[in-house]
C-alpha positions as CSV (number, residue, x, y, z in Angstrom):
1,X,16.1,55.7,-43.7
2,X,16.0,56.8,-40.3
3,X,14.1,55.0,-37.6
4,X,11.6,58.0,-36.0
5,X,11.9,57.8,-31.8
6,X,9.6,59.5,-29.8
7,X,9.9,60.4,-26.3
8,X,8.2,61.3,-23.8
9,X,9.4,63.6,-20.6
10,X,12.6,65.2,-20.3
11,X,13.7,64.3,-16.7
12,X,16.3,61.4,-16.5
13,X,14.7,58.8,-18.2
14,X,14.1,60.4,-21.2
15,X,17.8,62.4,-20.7
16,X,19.7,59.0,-20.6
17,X,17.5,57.7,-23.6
18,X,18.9,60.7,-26.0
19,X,22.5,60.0,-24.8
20,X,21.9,56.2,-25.3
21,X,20.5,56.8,-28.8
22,X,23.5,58.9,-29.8
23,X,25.7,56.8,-28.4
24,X,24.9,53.5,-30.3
25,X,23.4,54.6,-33.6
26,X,23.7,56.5,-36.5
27,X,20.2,55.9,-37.9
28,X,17.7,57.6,-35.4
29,X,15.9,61.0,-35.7
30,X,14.7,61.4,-31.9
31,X,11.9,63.9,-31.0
32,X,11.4,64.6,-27.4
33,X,8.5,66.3,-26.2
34,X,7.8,67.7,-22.6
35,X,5.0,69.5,-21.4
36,X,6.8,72.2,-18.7
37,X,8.6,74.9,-19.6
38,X,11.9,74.3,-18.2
39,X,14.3,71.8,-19.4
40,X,14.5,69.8,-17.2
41,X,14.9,70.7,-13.3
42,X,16.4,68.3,-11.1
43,X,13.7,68.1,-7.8
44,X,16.6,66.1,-5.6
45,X,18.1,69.6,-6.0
46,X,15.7,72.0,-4.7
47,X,17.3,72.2,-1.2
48,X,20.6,73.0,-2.3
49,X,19.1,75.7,-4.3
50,X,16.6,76.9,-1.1
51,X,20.4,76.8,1.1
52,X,22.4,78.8,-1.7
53,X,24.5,76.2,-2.1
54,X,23.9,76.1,-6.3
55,X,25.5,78.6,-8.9
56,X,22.5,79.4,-10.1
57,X,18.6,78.0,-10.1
58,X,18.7,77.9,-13.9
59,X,21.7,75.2,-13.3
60,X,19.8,72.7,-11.2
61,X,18.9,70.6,-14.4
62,X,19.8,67.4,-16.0
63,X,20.7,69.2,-19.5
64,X,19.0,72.2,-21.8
65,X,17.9,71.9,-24.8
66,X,20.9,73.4,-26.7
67,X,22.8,70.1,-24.5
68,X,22.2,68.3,-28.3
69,X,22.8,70.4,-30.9
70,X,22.5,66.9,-33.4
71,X,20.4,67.8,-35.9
72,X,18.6,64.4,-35.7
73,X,17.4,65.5,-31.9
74,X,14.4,67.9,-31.6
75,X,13.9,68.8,-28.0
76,X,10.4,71.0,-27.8
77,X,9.4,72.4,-24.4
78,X,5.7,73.0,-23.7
79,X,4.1,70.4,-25.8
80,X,1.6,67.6,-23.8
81,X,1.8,64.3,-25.4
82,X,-1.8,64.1,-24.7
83,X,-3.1,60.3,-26.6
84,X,-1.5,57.0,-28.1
85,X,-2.8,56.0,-31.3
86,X,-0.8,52.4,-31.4
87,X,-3.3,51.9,-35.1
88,X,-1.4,54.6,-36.6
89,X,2.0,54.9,-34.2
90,X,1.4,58.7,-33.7
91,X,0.9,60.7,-30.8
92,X,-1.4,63.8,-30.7
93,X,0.8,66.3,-29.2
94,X,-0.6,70.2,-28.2
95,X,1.8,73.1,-28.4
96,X,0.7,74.7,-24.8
97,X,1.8,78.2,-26.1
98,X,-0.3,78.4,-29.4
99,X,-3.3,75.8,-28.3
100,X,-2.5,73.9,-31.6
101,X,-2.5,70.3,-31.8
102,X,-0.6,67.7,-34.1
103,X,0.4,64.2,-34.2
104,X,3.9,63.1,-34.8
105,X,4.8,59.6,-36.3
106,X,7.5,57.0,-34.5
107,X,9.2,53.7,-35.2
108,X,9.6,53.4,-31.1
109,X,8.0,55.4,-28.4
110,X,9.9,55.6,-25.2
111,X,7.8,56.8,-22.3
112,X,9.0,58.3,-19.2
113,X,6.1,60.5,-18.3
114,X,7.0,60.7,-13.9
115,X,4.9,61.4,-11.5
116,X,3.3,64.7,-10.0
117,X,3.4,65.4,-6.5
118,X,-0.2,65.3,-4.5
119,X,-2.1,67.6,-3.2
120,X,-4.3,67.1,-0.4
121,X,-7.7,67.1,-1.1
122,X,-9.0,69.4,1.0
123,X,-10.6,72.5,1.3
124,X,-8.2,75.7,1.1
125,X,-5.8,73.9,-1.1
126,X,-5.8,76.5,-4.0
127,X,-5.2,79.4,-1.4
128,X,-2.4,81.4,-1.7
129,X,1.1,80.1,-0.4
130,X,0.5,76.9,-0.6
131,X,3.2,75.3,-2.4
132,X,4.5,72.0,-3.8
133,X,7.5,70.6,-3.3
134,X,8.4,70.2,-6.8
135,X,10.2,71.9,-10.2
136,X,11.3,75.0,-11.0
137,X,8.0,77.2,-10.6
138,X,7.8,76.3,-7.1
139,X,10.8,76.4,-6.3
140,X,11.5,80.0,-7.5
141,X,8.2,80.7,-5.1
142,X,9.0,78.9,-1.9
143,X,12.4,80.5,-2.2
144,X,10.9,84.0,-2.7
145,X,9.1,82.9,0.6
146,X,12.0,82.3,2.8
147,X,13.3,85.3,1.8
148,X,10.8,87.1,2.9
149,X,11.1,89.0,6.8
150,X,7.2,88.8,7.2
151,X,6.9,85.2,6.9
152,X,7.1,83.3,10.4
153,X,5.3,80.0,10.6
154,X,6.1,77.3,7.6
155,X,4.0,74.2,7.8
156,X,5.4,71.5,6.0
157,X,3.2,68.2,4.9
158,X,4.7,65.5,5.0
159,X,7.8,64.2,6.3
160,X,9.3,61.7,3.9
161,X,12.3,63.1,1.8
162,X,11.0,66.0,0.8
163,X,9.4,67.3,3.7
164,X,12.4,67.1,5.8
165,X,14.5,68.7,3.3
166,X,11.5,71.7,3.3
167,X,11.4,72.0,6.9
168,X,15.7,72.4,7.3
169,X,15.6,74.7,4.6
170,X,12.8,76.6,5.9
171,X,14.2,76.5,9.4
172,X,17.1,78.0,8.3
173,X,16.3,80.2,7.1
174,X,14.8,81.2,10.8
175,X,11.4,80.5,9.9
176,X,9.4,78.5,13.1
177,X,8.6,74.9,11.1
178,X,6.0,72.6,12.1
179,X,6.0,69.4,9.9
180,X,3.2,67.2,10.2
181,X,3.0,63.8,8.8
182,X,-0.4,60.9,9.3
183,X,2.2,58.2,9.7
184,X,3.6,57.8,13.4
185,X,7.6,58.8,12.7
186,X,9.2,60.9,10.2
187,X,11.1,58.9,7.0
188,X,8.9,56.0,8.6
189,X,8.7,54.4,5.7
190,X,12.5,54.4,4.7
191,X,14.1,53.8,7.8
192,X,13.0,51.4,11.3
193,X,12.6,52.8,14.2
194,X,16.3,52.7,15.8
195,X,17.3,55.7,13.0
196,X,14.1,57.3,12.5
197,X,14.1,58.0,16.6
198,X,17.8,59.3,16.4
199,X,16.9,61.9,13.7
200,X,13.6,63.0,15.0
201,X,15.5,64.0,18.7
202,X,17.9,65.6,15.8
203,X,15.5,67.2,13.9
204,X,13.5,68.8,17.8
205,X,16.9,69.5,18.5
206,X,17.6,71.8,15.3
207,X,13.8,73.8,15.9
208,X,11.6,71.5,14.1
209,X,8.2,70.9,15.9
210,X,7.1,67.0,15.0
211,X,3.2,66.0,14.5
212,X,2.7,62.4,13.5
213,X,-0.1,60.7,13.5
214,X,-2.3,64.3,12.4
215,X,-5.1,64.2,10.3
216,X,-5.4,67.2,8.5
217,X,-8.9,68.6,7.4
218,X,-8.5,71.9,5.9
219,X,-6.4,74.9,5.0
220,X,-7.9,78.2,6.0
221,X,-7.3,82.0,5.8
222,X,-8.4,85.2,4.2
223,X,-7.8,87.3,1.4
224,X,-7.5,84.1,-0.2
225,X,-4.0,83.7,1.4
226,X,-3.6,80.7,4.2
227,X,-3.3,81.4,7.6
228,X,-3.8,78.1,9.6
229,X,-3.6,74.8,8.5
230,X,-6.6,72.9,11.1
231,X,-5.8,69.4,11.9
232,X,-7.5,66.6,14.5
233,X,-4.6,68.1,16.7
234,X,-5.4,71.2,16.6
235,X,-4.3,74.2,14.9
236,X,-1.3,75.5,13.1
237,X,-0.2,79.1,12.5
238,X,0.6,78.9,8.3
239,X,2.3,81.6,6.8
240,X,2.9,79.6,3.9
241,X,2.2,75.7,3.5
242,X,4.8,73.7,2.1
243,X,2.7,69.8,0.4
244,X,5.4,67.0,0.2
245,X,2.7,64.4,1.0
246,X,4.1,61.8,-1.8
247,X,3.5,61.7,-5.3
248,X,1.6,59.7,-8.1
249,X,2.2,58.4,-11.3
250,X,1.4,60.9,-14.5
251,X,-0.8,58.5,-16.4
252,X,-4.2,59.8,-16.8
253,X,-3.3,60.3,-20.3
254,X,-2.8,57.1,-20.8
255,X,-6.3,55.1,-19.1
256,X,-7.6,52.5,-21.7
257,X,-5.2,52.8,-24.2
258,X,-1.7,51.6,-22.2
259,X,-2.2,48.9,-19.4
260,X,-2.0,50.4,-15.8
261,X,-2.3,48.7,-12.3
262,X,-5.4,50.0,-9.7
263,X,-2.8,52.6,-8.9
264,X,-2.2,54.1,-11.7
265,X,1.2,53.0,-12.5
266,X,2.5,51.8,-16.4
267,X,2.5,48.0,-16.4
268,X,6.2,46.7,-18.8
269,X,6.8,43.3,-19.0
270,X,10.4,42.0,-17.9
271,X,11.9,43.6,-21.5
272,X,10.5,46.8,-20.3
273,X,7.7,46.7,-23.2
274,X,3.9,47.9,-22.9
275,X,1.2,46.6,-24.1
276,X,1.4,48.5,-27.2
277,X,3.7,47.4,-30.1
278,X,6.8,49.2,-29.9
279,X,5.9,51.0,-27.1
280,X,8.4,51.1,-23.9
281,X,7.6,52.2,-20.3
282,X,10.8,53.5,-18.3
283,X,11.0,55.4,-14.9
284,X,8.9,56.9,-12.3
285,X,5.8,56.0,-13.2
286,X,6.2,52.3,-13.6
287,X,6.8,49.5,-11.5
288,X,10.3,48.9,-11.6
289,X,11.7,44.8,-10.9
290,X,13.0,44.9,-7.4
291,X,16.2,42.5,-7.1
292,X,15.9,42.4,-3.1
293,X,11.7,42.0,-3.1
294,X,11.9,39.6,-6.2
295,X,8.8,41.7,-7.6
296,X,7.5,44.7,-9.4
297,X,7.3,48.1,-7.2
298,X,6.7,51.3,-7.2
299,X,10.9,53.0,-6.9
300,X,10.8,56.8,-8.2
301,X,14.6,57.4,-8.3
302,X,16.7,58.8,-10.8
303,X,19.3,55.3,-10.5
304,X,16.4,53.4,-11.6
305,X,15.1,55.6,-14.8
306,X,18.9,55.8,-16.0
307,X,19.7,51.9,-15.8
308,X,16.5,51.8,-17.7
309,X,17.2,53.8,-19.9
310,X,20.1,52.5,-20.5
311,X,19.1,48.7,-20.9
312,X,16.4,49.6,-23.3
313,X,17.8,51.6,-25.7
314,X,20.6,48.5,-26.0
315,X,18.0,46.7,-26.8
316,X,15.6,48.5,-28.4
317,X,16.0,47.3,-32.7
318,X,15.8,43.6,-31.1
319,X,12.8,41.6,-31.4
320,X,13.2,40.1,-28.7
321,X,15.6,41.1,-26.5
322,X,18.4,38.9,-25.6
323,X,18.4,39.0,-22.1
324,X,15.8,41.0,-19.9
325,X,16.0,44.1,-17.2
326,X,18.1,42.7,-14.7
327,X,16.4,44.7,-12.2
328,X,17.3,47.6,-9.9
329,X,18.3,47.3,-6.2
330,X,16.4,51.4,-5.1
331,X,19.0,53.2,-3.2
332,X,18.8,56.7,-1.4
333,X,20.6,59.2,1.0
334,X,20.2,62.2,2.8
335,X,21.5,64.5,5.3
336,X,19.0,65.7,8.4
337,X,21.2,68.9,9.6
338,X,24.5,67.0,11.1
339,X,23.4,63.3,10.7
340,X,23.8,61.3,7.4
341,X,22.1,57.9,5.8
342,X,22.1,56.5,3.1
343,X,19.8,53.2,2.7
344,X,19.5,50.6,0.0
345,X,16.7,47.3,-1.2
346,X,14.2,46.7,1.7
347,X,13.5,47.5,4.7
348,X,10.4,46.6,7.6
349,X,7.8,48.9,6.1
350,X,8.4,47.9,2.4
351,X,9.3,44.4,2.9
352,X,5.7,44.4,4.4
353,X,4.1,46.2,1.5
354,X,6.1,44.0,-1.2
355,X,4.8,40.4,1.3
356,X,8.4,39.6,1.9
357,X,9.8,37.9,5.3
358,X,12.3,40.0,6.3
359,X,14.6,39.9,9.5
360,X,16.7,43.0,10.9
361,X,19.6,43.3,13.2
362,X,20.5,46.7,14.4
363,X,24.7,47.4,15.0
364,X,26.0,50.3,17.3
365,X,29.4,51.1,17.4
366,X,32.1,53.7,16.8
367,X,33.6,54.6,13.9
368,X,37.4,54.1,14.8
369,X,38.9,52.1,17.5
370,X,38.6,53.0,21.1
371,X,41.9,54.9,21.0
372,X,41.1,57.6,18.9
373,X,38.5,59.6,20.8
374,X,35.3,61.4,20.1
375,X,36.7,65.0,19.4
376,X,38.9,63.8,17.2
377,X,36.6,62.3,14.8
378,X,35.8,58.8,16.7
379,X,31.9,59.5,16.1
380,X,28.8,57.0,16.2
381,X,27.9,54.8,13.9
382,X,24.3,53.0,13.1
383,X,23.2,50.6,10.9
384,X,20.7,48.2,10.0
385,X,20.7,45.2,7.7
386,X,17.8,43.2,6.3
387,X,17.9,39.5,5.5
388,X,15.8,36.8,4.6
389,X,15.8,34.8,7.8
390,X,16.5,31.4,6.5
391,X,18.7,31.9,4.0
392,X,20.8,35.1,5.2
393,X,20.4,36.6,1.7
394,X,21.0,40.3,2.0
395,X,17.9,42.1,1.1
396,X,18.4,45.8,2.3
397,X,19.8,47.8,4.9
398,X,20.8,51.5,6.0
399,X,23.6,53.3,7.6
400,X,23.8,57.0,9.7
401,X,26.4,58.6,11.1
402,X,27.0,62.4,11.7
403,X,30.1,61.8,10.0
404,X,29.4,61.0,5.8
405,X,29.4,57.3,5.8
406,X,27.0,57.1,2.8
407,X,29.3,55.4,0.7
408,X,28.7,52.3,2.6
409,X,25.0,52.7,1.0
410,X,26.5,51.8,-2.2
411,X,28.5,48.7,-0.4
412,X,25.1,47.2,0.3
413,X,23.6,47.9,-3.0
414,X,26.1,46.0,-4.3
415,X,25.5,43.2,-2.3
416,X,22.1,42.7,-2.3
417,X,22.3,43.4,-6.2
418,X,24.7,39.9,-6.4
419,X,23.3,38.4,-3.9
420,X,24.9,37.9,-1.0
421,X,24.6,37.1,1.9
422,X,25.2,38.1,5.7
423,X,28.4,35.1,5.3
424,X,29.5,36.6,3.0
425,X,29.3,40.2,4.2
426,X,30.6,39.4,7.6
427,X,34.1,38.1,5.5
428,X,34.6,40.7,3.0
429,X,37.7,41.7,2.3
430,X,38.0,46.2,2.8
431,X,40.5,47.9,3.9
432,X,41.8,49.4,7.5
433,X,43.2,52.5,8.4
434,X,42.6,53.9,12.1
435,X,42.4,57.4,10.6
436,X,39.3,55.8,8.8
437,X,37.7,53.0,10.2
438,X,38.6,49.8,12.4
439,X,40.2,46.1,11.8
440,X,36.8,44.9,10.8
441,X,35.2,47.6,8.5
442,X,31.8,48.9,9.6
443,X,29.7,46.1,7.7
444,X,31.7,43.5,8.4
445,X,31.1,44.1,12.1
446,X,27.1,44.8,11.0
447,X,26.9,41.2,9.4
448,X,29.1,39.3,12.3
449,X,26.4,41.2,14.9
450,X,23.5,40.1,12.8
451,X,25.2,36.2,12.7
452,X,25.4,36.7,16.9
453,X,29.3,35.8,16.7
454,X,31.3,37.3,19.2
455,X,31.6,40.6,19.6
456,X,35.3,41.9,18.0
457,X,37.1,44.2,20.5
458,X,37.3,47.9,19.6
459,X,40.9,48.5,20.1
C-alpha cells in the first residue's frame, strides 16, 4: 500500500520534496496543495524579469504542474491548506475557485508554507499602485508600471534585497527613485559599513535618491490612487509605491495547533519534526540551525529549503532518524548596477541579533598584481571576514568587486560550513594565474590581513 504524503506550498521546499520522493521510493502517492494560482514563481527572479533579461514571465518558476506527470503526484493550484487535524492526520483544504472545502488524509505532512511580504500598516496602504515586491501578480503590475510614459516618481520601501533590486529596475527604466529605508544604510543588515558605504555612493551615483533613518506615516492621494508617500522627512512625489519592507512567516493557520515562537515562526526539532506526529516543518517559515551562530534563526533562502528538503525526505520512513540536519551556513549575492557581493554565515548586525561575539577585519586590495593595470581588468577588491575572536573560527564574511567575484561567496560558505578557521584560510591551497588573480588568492590575503602578518607585495 502506498504511504499518502501531503505537502504543503509549491516554492522550493515543497519542489525539492517531490523530486526527493521520486527519487528514493516507489511507494509514495504525494499530493501537493498551494494556495496561488501560479505554479510556482521564483521572487529572486523578478528583476531579471522587470530588466527583460527572462524569455518569458511565465518561465520565471521552479517547475509547472505538468513538470510530474507521475501518476502518484497530484499538484492542485488554488487550494488553502487552511487546519491540521493531527487526531485524524487530515488537512481541511478549500478549493479557492469553487468555495468547497475537503479534508485529505496523509501518512506524512511536509510543510513548507513561506512567508508573505509586509505591508506597512498605515493609512493609504490599499490605494492604488501600491505594490509588493513579490510573485507573479505583482510583478506583471509593477512591470505594467515601468512601462508606462506617465509614471515619474517610484518610491521604494525598503532597502534590503528587494528594495534595491526595485529601485535599479525602476531607475532604469528612467523612472526618478527615492528608496527609503528606517534603518541608517541600505543592505544594513547584510553587509558592515565599509561595503554598504561603497554601494550607497554607487547607488546616488546611478540616480537613486537614499532616505535612511525615515519614518513613514502614511500613503496619500486621490481618486483612490497614491500620490505622495508622507514621512518624518518630509514628503515624497509617489507615482507608484513599491513595499519591500521584509517579510513574515505564513503561519496564522497554524496558531494552537503546530508550536510557533513569539514571532511567528514553525518551531522543528534538530530532525526537522513538529510537534505533531509525523508532521515536518522545512523552509522559509522556520527557524533554520545556523552552523556559524550555533543556533536556530530565521534564513529565508532557497539553499536552505532545498538542503532541507533534501535531508528530510532521506529520512523521512525512519523513526528516528539516524543522524540530524546538519545545519545550513545562509548564503546570498547580488549585483547593485556595476558592483557585485556575495556574503555568507554572519556578519555585525546578525551576530548581534543571534548573541554571538564576533570580530571583523576589512581587506582592500587589487584584484591582480600591480603590473596589470586598472583598464585592463586590474579592479578593486573588498572583503570582510567574521571570526570568533579567540578561537579564529570562520563564522561569516562578504566579498564586492565591480568585477564578478561572487564565487568566492561559496569559498567561505564552505569554510565556515567545516569549520575553519582564519589559519587555515590564510594557507589554503588555490590557484594563480595573473590573468585571474595574484600569488596569494584574494582570501588568502583576507585571512593573512585579519591574522596582522605582513603584508604580501602586490607584484
Amino acid at each position: 500500500m502506498k504511504k499518502k504524503i501531503v505537502i504543503v506550498g509549491a516554492s522550493h521546499g515543497g519542489h525539492q520534496s517531490i523530486l526527493e520522493l521520486l527519487s528514493r521510493y516507489e511507494d509514495v502517492d504525494i499530493t501537493l496543495f498551494e494556495a496561488g494560482d501560479f505554479i510556482s514563481f521564483m521572487s529572486c527572479g523578478m528583476e531579471l524579469y522587470l530588466e527583460n533579461s527572462v524569455t518569458n514571465v511565465n518561465d520565471v518558476r521552479n517547475f509547472r504542474s505538468e513538470s510530474f506527470p507521475q501518476e502518484n503526484v497530484h499538484i492542485l493550484n488554488n487550494h488553502e491548506v487552511t487546519k491540521i487535524n493531527s487526531d485524524k492526520k487530515t488537512v481541511s483544504v478549500t478549493d479557492l475557485k469553487s468555495g468547497k472545502s475537503s479534508e485529505e488524509s496523509y501518512d506524512k505532512l511536509i510543510l513548507s508554507s513561506g512567508v508573505t511580504p509586509k505591508s506597512l500598516p498605515i493609512p493609504g496602504k490599499e490605494l492604488e499602485n501600491v505594490f509588493l515586491m513579490r510573485g507573479y501578480d505583482w510583478a506583471t503590475k509593477i512591470k505594467a508600471k515601468l512601462e508606462d510614459p506617465s509614471v515619474k516618481n517610484i518610491t521604494v520601501i525598503g532597502a534590503g534585497y528587494i528594495g534595491i533590486e526595485a529601485a535599479e529596475a525602476a531607475t532604469k527604466a528612467g523612472k526618478h527613485v527615492n528608496l527609503l529605508d528606517v534603518i541608517d544604510r541600505p543592505l544594513g543588515t547584510y553587509l558592515d559599513s565599509e561595503l554598504t558605504d561603497i554601494i550607497s555612493k554607487h547607488l546616488e551615483k546611478n540616480g537613486v535618491a537614499i532616505h535612511t533613518g525615515v519614518k513613514i506615516s502614511e500613503y496619500s492621494g486621490q481618486d483612490n490612487k497614491v500620490q505622495t508617500v508622507k514621512s518624518d522627512q518630509g514628503d515624497f512625489p509617489s507615482d507608484v509605491v513599491i513595499q519591500a519592507a521584509g517579510i513574515q512567516p505564513n503561519t496564522d493557520w497554524l496558531k494552537g495547533i503546530v508550536n510557533l515562537d513569539n514571532r511567528g515562526w514553525i518551531k522543528n526539532d534538530e530532525y526537522l519534526r513538529t510537534n505533531l506526529s509525523d508532521v515536518y516543518a522545512i523552509g522559509d517559515a522556520t527557524l533554520a540551525y545556523s552552523v556559524a551562530a550555533g543556533k536556530k534563526i530565521p534564513v529565508a533562502l532557497a539553499t536552505v529549503a532545498r538542503r532541507e528538503a533534501r535531508y528530510l525526505v532521506k529520512h523521512i520512513f525512519e523513526k528516528t532518524p539516524s543522524v540530524p540536519f546538519a545545519g545550513i551556513v545562509g548564503s546570498s549575492a547580488l549585483s547593485v548596477f556595476d558592483y557585485h557581493f556575495a556574503q555568507s554565515g554572519l556578519n555585525s548586525f546578525t551576530a548581534g541579533r543571534a548573541g554571538v561575539e564576533i570580530a571583523g577585519c576589512f581587506y582592500e586590495d587589487t584584484l591582480r598584481p600591480s603590473y596589470v593595470p586598472e583598464d585592463k581588468g586590474n579592479t578593486k577588491v573588498y572583503v570582510k571576514l567574521f571570526f570568533n575572536p579567540e578561537s579564529h573560527l570562520l563564522l561569516g564574511g562578504a566579498v564586492l568587486s565591480t568585477y564578478d567575484i561572487t564565487a568566492q561567496g561559496n569559498v567561505i560558505a564552505l569554510a565556515i560550513q567545516h569549520q575553519l578557521k582564519l589559519e587555515d584560510l590564510a594557507e589554503a591551497d588555490f590557484f594563480f594565474q595573473p590573468g585571474f588573480d595574484r600569488q596569494w588568492s584574494l582570501l588568502n590575503l583576507a585571512a593573512q590581513h585579519a591574522l596582522k602578518e605582513v603584508e604580501f607585495t602586490r607584484k
